[in-house]
C-alpha positions in Angstrom: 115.6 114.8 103.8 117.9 115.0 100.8 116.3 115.1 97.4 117.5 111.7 95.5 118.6 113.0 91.6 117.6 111.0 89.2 118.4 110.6 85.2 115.8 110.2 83.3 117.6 108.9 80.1 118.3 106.1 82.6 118.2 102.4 80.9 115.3 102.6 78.4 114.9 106.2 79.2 111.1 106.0 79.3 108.1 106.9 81.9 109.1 103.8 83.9 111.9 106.0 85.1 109.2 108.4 86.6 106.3 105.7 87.9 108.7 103.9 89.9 110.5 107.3 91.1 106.8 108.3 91.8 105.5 105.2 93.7 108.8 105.0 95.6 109.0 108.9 96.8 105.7 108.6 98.5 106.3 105.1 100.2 109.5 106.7 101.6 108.9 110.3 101.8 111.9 110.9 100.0 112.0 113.7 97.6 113.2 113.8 94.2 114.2 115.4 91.2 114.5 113.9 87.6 116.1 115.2 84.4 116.1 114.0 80.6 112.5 112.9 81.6 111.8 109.9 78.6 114.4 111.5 76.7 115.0 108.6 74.9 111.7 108.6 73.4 110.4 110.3 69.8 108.7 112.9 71.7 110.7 113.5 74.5 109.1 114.8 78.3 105.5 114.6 79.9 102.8 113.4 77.4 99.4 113.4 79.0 99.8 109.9 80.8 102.8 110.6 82.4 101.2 113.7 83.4 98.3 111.9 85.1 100.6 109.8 86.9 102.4 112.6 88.6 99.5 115.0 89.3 97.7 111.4 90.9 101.1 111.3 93.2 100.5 114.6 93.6 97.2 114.4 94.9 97.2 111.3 97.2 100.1 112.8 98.9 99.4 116.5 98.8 103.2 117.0 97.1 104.6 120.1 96.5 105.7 119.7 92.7 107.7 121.6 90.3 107.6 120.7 86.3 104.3 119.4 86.1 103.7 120.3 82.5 103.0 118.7 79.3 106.2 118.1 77.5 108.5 119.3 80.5 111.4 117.2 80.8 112.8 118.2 84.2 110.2 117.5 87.3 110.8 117.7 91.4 108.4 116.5 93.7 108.0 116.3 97.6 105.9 114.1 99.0 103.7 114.7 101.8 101.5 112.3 104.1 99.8 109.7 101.3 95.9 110.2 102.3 93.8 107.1 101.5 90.0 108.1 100.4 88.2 107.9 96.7 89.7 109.2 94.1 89.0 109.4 90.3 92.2 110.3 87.4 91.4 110.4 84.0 94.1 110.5 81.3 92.0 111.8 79.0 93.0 110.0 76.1 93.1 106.3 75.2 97.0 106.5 77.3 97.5 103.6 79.6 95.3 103.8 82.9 97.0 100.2 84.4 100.2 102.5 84.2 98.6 105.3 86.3 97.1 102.5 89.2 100.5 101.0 89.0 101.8 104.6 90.3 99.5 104.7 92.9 98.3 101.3 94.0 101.6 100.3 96.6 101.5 104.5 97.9 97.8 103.7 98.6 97.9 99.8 99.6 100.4 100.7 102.4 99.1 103.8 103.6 96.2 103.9 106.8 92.6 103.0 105.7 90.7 102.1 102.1 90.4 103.5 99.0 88.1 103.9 96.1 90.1 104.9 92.7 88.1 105.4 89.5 90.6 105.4 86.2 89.3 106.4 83.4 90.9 106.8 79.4 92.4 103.8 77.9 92.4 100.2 79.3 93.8 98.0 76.4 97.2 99.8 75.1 99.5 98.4 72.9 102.3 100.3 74.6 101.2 98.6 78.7 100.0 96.4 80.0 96.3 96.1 79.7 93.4 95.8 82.2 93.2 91.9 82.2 96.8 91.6 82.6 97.0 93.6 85.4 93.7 92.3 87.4 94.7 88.0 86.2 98.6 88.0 86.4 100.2 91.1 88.5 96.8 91.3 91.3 97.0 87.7 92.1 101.0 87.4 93.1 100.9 91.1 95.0 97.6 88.9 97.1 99.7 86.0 98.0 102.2 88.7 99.4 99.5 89.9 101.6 97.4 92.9 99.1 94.2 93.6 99.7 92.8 95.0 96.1 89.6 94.1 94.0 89.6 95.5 90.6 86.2 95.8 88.3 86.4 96.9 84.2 83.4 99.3 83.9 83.9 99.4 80.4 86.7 98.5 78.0 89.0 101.5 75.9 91.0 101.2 72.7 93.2 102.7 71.1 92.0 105.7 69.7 89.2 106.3 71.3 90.2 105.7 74.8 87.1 106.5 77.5 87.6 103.2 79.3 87.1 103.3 83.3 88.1 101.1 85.6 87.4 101.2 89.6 90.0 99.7 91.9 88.9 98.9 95.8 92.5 99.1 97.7 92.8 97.9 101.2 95.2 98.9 103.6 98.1 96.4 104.8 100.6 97.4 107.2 103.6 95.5 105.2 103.6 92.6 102.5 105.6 89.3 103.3 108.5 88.0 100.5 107.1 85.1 98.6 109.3 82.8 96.2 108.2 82.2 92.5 110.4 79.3 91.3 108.5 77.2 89.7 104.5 76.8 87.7 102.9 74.0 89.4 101.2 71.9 87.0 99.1 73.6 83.8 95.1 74.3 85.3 94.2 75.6 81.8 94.5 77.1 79.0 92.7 80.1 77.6 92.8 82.1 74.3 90.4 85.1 74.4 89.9 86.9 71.2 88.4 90.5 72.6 86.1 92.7 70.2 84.7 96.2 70.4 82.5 97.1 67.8 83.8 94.9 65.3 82.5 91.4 63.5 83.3 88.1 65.1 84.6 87.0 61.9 87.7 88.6 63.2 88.4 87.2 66.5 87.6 83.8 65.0 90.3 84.4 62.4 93.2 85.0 64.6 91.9 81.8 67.0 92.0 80.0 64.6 95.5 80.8 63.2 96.8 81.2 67.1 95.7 77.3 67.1 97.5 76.2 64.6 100.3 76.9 66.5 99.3 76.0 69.9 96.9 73.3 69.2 94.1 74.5 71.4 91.0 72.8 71.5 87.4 74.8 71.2 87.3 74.9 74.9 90.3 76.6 75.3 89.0 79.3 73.0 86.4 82.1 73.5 85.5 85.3 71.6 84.0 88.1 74.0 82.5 90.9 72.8 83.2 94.7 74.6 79.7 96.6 75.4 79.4 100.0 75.4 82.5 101.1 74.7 83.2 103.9 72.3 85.3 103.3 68.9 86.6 100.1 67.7 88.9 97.8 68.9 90.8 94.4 69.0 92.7 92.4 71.4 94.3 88.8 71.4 95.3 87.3 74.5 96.8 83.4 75.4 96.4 82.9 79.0 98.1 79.6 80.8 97.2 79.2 84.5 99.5 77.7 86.8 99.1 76.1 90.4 101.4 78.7 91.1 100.3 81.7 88.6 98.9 83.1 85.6 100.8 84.5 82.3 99.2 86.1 79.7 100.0 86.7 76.4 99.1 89.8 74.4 98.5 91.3 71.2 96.6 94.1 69.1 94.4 94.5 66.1 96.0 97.4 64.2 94.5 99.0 61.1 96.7 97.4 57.9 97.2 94.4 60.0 95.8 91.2 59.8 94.4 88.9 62.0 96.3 86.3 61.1 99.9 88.5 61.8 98.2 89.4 65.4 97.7 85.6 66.1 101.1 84.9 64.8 103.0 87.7 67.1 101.0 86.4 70.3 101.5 82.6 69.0 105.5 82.8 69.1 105.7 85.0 72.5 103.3 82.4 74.4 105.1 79.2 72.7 108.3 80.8 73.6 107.1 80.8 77.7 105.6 77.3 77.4 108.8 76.0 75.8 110.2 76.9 79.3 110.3 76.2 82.7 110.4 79.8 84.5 107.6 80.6 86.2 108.1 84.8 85.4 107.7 86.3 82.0 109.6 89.3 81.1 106.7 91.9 82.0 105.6 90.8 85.3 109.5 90.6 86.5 109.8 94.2 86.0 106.6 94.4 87.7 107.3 92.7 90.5 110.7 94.1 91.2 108.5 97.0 93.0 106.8 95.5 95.6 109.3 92.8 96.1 111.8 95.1 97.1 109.5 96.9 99.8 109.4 93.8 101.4 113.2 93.2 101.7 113.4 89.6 100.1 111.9 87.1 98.5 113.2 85.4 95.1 111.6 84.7 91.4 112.7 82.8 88.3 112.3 84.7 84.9 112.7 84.1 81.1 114.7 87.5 80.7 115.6 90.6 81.9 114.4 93.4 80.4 116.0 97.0 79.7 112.4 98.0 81.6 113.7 94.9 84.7 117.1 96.8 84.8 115.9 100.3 84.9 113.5 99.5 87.2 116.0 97.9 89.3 118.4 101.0 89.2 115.7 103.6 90.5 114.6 101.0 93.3 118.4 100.8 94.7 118.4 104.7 94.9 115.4 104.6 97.3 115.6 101.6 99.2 117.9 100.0 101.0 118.3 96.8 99.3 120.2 94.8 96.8 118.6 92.9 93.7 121.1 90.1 92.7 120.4 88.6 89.0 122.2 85.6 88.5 121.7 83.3 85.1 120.8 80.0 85.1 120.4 79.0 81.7 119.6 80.8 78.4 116.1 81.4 79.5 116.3 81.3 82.9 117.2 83.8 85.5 117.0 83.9 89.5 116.4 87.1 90.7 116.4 87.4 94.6 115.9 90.7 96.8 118.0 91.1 100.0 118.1 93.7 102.7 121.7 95.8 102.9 
């Protein structure tokens, strides 16, 4: 089969660039070889996430792969047979484990028989998306397309500290069916969840209360949780609005130096923005879904925007699969995006 070469300083010239060229080389047993690997980035090539994702690949598919080093910025990889079974991948900092289940879940999810992953590092990262993200916006829109998946937090990790874990029951589906996200459905709720690890409430009840000023939420539609047992200290602000047809959530991080009330303000204007409007599809979960809406061949979704992460993504699908992602703009926040088979 011929090897499919790939640019890695490609559109945002990140590690989406190498997930997706991952996921998609063991659905189609097509091999590849990628250059400039995040070349775009401050510190260019592998760092340890990125590393995790491909020696993950590597293992549920027994690949033969070349470049699997930290810092390396040129990688090939053959794919074998994907092999479904328990597995555990640990980062081994607090990098992004949603990032490495993203790599893996579809391989695994359309491959014979179930699986038990364990991921273990960081599970609430500024830089991805985090753990509640994944398992309340992305899990339930991959289920109406026929997933089988159950995902349980074990224990929350921050930024530094990392040493979260999460375990991720995957089923096995022979094919998903194309779905269309057009439109919300009416407003079910509204939730604002101000998440602490090892820190005072005071906190979290600081950046509700600013995040209400803007959105107006009532005490119902406000919680603080608290993270046990999880090592070091962290912080993270989320505005959730569930649909009839899905959930968004909005998302922001306690930094040191950084208030509360500049946390609640950041994740105040991104979640006002969205319910200003009437697509369905935030920016994130459009480049998320661009994956698995592509395997099945169709399907079509209204988004806010398309991201530099949307249109890499969709350049690195179109060199593996044979379909065609048309974009067409509908207003100033609101494009259709629809899949078709070649």
């Amino acid at each position: 089969m011929t090897t499919i070469n790939i640019d890695g300083s490609l559109g945002e010239g990140g590690g989406q660039v190498l997930r997706s060229s991952l996921s998609l080389s063991m659905i189609t047993g097509q091999p590849f070889r990628i250059e400039k690997i995040r070349a775009k980035r401050a510190k260019p090539g592998l760092m340890r996430q990125h590393l995790t994702c491909v020696r993950a690949a590597a293992e549920i598919c027994g690949a033969k792969v070349e470049g699997a080093e930290l810092k390396s910025q040129e990688l090939s990889f053959v794919p074998g047979k994907v092999k479904t079974g328990e597995y555990s991948f640990a980062v081994g900092t607090a990098g992004s484990t949603s990032l490495v289940f993203q790599t893996v879940f579809l391989p695994l999810l359309l491959a014979d028989g179930e699986s038990i992953v364990q991921f273990e590092g960081g599970t609430h990262n500024s830089k991805a998306p985090s753990f509640d993200y994944i398992s309340e916006v992305f899990m339930p829109v991959v289920r109406r397309m026929g997933a089988e998946a159950e995902l349980e937090l074990v224990r929350a990790g921050f930024y530094p500290a990392g040493q979260g874990q999460f375990v991720a029951e995957i089923g096995s589906v022979d094919s998903l069916k194309p779905i269309e996200l057009l439109r919300r459905g009416g407003l079910k709720s509204r939730l604002a969840v101000a998440g602490l690890c090892n820190l005072e409430e005071r906190i979290g009840k600081r950046e509700l209360s600013e995040l209400s000023k803007v959105l107006d939420l009532n005490l119902k539609e406000m919680n603080v949780h608290h993270y046990e047992g999880a090592a070091g200290a962290g912080n993270v602000l989320s505005m959730a609005y569930e649909f009839d047809e899905l959930t968004e959530i909005f998302t922001g991080f306690g930094e040191k130096g950084v208030t509360a009330e500049f946390v609640a303000k950041q994740v105040a204007k991104e979640a006002a923005r969205y319910a200003k409007e009437e697509a369905p599809v935030g920016d994130y979960l459009a480049d998320q879904l661009l994956l698995p809406f592509a395997l099945v061949g169709g399907g079509r979704f209204r988004t806010l925007a398309l991201s530099q992460h949307f249109l890499t993504n969709k350049d690195i699908i179109e060199k593996f699969l044979d379909v065609e992602i048309e974009t067409t703009r509908e207003s100033r926040l609101s494009w259709l995006v629809e899949i078709k088979t070649k």
